[in-house]
Structure formats: structure tokens, C-alpha cells
FIZA-250503 format. One record per residue (C-alpha): x, y, z; residue in three letters; residue number from 1. Coordinates in steps of 0.05 Angstrom, whole numbers. Layout:
BEGIN
ATOM       c1       c2       c3   nuza   vexdren
ATOM        X        Y        Z    ALA       NUM
...
This chain:
BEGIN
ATOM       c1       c2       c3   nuza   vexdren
ATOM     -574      313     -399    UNK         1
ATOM     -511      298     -365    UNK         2
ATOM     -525      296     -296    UNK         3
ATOM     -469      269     -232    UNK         4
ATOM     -498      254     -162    UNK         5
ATOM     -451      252     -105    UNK         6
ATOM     -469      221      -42    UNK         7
ATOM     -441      189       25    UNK         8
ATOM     -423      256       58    UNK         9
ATOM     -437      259      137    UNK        10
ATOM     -408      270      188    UNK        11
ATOM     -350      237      225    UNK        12
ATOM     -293      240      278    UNK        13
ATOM     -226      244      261    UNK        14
ATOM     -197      179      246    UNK        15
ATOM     -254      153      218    UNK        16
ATOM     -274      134      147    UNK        17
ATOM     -335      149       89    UNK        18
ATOM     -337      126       20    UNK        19
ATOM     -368      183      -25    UNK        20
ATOM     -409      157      -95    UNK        21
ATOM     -415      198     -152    UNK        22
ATOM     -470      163     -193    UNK        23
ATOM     -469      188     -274    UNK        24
ATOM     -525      183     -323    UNK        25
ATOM     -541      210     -387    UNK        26
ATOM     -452      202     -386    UNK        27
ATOM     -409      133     -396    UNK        28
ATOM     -352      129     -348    UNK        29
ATOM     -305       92     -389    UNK        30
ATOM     -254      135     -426    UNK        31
ATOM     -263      191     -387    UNK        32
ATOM     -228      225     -332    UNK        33
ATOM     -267      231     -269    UNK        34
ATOM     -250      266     -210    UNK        35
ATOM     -260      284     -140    UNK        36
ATOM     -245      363     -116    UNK        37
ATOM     -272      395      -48    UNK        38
ATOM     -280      462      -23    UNK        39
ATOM     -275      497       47    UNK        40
ATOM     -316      560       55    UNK        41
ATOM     -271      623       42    UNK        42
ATOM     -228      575        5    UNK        43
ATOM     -221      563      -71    UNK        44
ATOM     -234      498     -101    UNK        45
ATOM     -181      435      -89    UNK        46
ATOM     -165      370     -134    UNK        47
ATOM     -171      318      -90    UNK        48
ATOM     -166      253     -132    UNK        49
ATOM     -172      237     -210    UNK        50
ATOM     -178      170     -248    UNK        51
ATOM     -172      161     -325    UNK        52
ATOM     -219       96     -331    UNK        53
ATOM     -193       73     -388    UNK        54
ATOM     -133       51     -358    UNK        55
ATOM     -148       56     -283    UNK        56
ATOM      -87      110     -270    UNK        57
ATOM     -101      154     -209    UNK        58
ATOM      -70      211     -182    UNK        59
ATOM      -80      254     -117    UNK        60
ATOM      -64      317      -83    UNK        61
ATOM       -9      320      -34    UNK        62
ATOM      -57      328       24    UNK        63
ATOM      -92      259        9    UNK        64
ATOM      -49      211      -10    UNK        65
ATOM      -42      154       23    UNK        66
ATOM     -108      157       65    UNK        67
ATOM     -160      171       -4    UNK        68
ATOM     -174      124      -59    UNK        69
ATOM     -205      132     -120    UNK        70
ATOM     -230       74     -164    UNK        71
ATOM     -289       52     -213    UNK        72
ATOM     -338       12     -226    UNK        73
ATOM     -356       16     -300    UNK        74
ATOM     -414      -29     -293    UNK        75
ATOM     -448       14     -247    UNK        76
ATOM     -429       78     -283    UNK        77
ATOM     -398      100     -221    UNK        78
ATOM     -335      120     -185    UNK        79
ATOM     -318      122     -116    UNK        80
ATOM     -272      168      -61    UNK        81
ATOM     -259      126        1    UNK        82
ATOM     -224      165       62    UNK        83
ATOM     -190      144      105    UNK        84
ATOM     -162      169      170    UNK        85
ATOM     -196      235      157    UNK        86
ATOM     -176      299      190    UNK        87
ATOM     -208      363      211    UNK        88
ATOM     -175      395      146    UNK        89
ATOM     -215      354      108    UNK        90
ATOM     -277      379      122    UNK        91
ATOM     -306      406       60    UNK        92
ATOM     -365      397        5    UNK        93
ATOM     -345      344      -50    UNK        94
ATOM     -356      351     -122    UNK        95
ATOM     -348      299     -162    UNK        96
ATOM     -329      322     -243    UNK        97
ATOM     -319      286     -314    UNK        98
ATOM     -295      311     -368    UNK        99
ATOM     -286      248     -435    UNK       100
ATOM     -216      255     -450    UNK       101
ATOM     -145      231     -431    UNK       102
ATOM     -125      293     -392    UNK       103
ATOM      -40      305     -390    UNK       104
ATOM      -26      282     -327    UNK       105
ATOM      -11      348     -297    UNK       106
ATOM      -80      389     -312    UNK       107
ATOM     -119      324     -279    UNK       108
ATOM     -127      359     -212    UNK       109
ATOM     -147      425     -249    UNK       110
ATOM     -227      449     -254    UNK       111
ATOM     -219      479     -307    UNK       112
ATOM     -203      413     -355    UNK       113
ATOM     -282      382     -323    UNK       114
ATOM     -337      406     -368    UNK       115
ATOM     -387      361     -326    UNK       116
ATOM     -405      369     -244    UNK       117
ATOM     -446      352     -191    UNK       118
ATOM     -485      391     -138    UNK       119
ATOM     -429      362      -81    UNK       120
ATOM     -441      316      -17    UNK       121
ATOM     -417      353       52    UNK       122
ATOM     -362      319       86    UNK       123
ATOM     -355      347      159    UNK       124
ATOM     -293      317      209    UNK       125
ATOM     -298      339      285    UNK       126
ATOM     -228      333      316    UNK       127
């Protein structure tokens, strides 16, 4: 019933810019913690970005921050990774993941915590 859609993968040089969606139905976005994670073949999974939308607070991994964003729309039932200044490294597929609770700051970037996930958008950076 629950059911995330990611989209706006492609491909890019580096320095450029996408904006990934992650469209939710059957799921409410407010009060929940939603969150971006990528993976590299022959590499495990990696929090990228989180957002608790019940209060807008964000948090990234080390790799991202300052050149990803993650925000909502509520209205649209939808949340949102823009890159920036994207690097070969960040060439990966996307998954975007929800869980509805107020995850402790510290297990945000964690799989684990997301009971809900998409089927990922590729994201592929040529240097």
C-alpha cells in the first residue's frame, strides 16, 4: 500500500546539478522522517540526507554537506534531494526511505530505522 517513487536520476558532468523526487502515496509525509541513501556497486548502502518534517530539521553525511539539500513539500506529499557540485564519487542509485517517527538524531542516517523504500533513481557523474 505504501509505495515511494524516486525520480530525476541521469546523467551529468561533474560540477553540475539534479534534483531527485521521491513522490509517496498510500504514506503522509508529515511527522515522519524521510530520507535519502545511495549505493555504489560493491559498496554497502550510505545515508545521504534525512529530514524530520515535522519540524523541517535535516542532517547529512559528511561527504554531502554543503553541496545536497533536502527539503519538503507537504502539499505535494513529496520530498526532494538537490545536488549540487556533484562529483564522480557520487555516482550511485538513490533510494529514497520513510519511516513515521521522530528518529534520535544519530540513527537518522541508518537503514535500518526506514521500514518504507523505493525502487531508487540512478545518478551517474562523468569526471
Amino acid at each position: 500500500q505504501v509505495r515511494l517513487v524516486e525520480s530525476g536520476g541521469g546523467s551529468v558532468q561533474a560540477g553540475g546539478s539534479l534534483r531527485l523526487s521521491c513522490a509517496a502515496s498510500g504514506y503522509r509525509i508529515d511527522n515522519a522522517c524521510m530520507g535519502w541513501f545511495r549505493q555504489a556497486p560493491g559498496k554497502e548502502r550510505e545515508g545521504v540526507a534525512s529530514i524530520y518534517t515535522g519540524d523541517g530539521s535535516t542532517d547529512y553525511g559528511d561527504s554531502v554537506k554543503g553541496r545536497f539539500t533536502i527539503s519538503q513539500d507537504n502539499a505535494k506529499n513529496t520530498v526532494y534531494l538537490e545536488m549540487n557540485s556533484l562529483k564522480p564519487e557520487d555516482t550511485a542509485m538513490y533510494y529514497c526511505a520513510a519511516v513515521r517517527a521522530n528518529l534520535y538524531w544519530s540513527f537518522r542516517l541508518r537503514e535500518r530505522m526506514y521500514s518504507d523504500w523505493g525502487q531508487g533513481t540512478q545518478v551517474t557523474v562523468s569526471s
